[in-house]
C-alpha positions in Angstrom: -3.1 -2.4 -47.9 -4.7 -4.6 -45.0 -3.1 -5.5 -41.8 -1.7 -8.7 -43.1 0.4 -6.4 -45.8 0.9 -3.6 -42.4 2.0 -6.7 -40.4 4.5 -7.9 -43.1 5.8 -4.4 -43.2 6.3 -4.3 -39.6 8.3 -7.6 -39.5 10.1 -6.5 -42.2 11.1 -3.1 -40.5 11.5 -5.1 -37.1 13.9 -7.9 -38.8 15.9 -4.8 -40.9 16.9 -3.6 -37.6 18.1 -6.6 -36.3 15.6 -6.6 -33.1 14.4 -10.1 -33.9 17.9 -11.2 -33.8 19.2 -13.3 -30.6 21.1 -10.4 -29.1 19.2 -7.9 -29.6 18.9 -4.9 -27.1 15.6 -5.0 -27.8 14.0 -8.3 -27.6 10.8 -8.7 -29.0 9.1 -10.4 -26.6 4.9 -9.9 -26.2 5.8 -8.4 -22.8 8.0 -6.1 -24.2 5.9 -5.3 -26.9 2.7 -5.2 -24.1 4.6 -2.4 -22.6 5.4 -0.3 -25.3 2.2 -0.7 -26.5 0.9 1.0 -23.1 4.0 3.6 -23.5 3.4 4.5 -26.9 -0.7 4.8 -26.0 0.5 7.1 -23.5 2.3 9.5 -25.8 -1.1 9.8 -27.7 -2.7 11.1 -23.9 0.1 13.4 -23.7 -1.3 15.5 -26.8 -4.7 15.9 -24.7 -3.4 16.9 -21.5 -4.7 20.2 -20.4 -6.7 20.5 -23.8 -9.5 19.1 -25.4 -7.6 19.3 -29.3 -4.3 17.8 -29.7 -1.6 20.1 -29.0 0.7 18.8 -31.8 -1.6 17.5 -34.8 1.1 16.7 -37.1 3.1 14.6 -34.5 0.0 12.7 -33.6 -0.4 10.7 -36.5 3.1 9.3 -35.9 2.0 8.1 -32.3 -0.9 6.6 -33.3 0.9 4.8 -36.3 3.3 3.8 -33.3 0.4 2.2 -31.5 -0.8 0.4 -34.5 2.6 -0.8 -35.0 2.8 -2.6 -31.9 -0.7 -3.8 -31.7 0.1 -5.6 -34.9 3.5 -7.2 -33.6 1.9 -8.0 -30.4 -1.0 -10.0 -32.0 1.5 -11.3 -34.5 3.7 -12.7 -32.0 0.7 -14.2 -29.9 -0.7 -15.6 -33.3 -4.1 -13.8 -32.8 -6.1 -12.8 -36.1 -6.6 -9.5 -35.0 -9.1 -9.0 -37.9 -10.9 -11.8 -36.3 -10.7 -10.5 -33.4 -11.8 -6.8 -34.0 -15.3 -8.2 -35.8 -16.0 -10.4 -33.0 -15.1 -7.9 -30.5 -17.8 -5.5 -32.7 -20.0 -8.8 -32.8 -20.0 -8.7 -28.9 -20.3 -5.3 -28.4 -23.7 -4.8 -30.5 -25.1 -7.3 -27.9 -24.2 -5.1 -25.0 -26.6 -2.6 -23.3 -24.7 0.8 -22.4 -26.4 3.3 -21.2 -26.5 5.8 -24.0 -29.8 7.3 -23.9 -31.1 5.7 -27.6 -33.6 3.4 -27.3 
């Protein structure tokens, strides 16, 4: 599966719930999803706090796939390629100096 087929799955689970629809409680809006994003990235942090392992390692999976989820939708709904956009973000970041102590 590649994130086109994960983005199609998304829609598909978004549009089964009815959260596309007009009415919806839960618009689907890139702010909205922006913020969820941010909240569901937070849950992730949650697993670290006070530790250096994840305190619940078969709940964090689920968070992350949450995250992915809505980094999907979000690009979807902005029309970004995020594939595109991950290998030119990787392209850029080879070009960049950080101080890393290799030489």
């Amino acid at each position: 599966m590649d994130l086109r087929d994960l983005t199609q799955a998304m829609h598909k689970f978004v549009t089964a719930k009815g959260w596309y629809g007009k009415d919806s409680l839960r618009p689907q809006t890139p702010r909205n999803i922006a913020i969820s994003l941010s909240l569901e990235a937070s849950e992730i942090l949650e697993h670290f706090q006070w530790e250096e392992s994840p305190r619940n390692s078969d709940e964090l999976p689920g968070e992350l796939a949450d995250v992915a989820l809505y980094l999907l939708q979000l690009a979807s709904l902005l029309q970004i390629d995020l594939e595109s956009a991950i290998l030119e973000k990787l392209k850029v970041n080879y070009g960049r100096d950080w101080d890393s102590g290799v030489k």
